[in-house]
N, C-alpha and C positions, 0 to 999 in steps of 0.2 A: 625810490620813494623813502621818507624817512618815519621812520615811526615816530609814533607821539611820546612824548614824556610823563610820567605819572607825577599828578601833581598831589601834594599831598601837604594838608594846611595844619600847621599846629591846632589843638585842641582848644587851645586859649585864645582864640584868633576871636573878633568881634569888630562888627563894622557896622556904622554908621548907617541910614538909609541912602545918603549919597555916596558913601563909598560903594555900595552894594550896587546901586546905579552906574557908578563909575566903570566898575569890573563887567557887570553884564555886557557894558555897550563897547567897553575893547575886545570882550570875548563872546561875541553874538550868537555863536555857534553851540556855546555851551549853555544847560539850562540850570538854574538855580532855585533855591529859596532860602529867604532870611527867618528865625528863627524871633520871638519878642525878645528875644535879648542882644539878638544880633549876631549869632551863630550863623556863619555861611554852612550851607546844606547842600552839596552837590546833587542835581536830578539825575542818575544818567539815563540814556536811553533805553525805552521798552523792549520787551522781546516781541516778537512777532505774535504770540499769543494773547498777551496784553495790549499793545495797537490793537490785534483785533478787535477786542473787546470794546477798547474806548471807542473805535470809531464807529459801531454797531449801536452803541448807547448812545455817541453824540446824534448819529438818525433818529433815532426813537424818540429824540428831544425837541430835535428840529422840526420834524413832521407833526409831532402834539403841537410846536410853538407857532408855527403856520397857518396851523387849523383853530389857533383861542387866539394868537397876536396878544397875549400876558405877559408876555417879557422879554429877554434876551437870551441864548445860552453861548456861552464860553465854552472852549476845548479847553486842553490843559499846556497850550503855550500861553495861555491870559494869567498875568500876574495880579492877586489882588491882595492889596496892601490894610491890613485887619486892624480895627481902631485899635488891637492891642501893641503893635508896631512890625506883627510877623508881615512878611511875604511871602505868600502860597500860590500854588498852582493845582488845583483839584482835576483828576481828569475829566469831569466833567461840572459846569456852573452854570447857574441859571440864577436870573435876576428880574424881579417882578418891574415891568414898566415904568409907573411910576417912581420908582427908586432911580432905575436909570436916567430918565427924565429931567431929575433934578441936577445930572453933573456937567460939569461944565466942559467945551468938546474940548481943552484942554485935558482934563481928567479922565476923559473916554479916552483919548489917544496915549494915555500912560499908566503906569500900573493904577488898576482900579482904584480909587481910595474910600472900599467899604466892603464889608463881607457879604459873599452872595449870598441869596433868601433861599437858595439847592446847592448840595453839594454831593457828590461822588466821588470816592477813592477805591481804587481796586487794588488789594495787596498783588502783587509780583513775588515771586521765588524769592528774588532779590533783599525785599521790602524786610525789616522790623516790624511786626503786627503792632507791639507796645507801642511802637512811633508813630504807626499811621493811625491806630486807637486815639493817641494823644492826641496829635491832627482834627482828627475827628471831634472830639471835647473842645480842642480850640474854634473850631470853626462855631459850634452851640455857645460857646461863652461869649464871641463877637459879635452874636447875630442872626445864626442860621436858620431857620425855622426847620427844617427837615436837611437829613444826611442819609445816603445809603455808601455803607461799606462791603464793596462784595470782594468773596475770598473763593476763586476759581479752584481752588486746591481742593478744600472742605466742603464745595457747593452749598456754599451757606452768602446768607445777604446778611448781615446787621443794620437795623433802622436805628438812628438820631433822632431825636427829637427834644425839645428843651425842656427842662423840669420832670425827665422820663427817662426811668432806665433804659439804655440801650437793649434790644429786642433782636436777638437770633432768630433766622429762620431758613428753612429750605429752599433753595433757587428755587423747586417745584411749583413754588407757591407766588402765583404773579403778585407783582409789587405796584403797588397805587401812588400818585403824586399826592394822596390826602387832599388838604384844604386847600395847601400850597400850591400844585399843580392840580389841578381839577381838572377830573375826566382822564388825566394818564394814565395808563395802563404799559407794564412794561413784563414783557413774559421772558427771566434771563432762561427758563430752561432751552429754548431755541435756541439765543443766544451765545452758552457755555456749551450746547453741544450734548448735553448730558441727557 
């Protein structure tokens, strides 16, 4: 078996949204996101404590989404393409029906072209906090109407919300979909184990 090569891309590198297209689909296997400026951003893969988590939250979304049929939710292999030119991947997105509704099945079957109206990020060991914070601002400057960012480390959530400071709080303390999702309820203390 051969080992893989460490790919490693100058700092100054910037690409186009079709170049960025280009590269994803010769290297399928690997997962990215473009930056508004055009900064390639390598994803790499979760640890097994973070999978867990995303896939526990994308249930919690699914089963709300089921039971109101309000929208759509995204994992976080859904690319979506942000009027400000980023390409992001949230691990977890939701999109009020109507919104989706309006795209054409061209633009459902490729990176979304608009920011979803939910978004969730969970920091990783791995992860930059300033970065995924930043992320988190972009995603309210495009659009977002509601963000949770939870940090398994500090058992703490941060709620988004737009023309609002960002809000700390204790996993302890279940977290509501507000207006946005109505009626969610989502209890991470089960979920983190804590």
């Amino acid at each position: 078996m051969t080992a893989g090569l460490p790919l490693r891309l100058p700092p100054t590198l910037r690409w186009t949204e079709t170049e960025f297209r280009e590269w994803v689909k010769a290297n399928p296997d690997l997962r990215w996101e473009l930056t508004a400026d055009g900064e390639p951003l390598a994803m790499p893969p979760t640890g097994g404590e973070t999978g867990f988590y995303n896939a526990n939250l994308n249930a919690n979304f699914i089963l709300w989404n089921r039971q109101t049929a309000l929208g759509y939710v995204f994992d976080s292999s859904t690319g979506f393409r942000l009027p400000n030119g980023a390409i992001r991947s949230p691990a977890v997105a939701w999109i009020a029906k109507e919104k989706w509704d309006c795209l054409s099945l061209e633009e459902c079957r490729g990176l979304v072209p608009l920011c979803p109206d939910f978004v969730v990020e969970i920091l990783s060991p791995a992860d930059d906090p300033n970065l995924v914070r930043a992320k988190m601002a972009e995603y309210l400057a495009n659009g977002a109407r509601l963000g949770w960012l939870m940090d398994p480390q500090q058992q703490t959530v941060t709620i988004y919300r737009p023309g609002v400071a960002p809000r700390t709080q204790d996993v302890a303390v279940p977290l509501t979909g507000e207006e946005v999702l109505p009626g969610l309820v989502v209890n991470l203390t089960s979920l983190l184990g804590s």
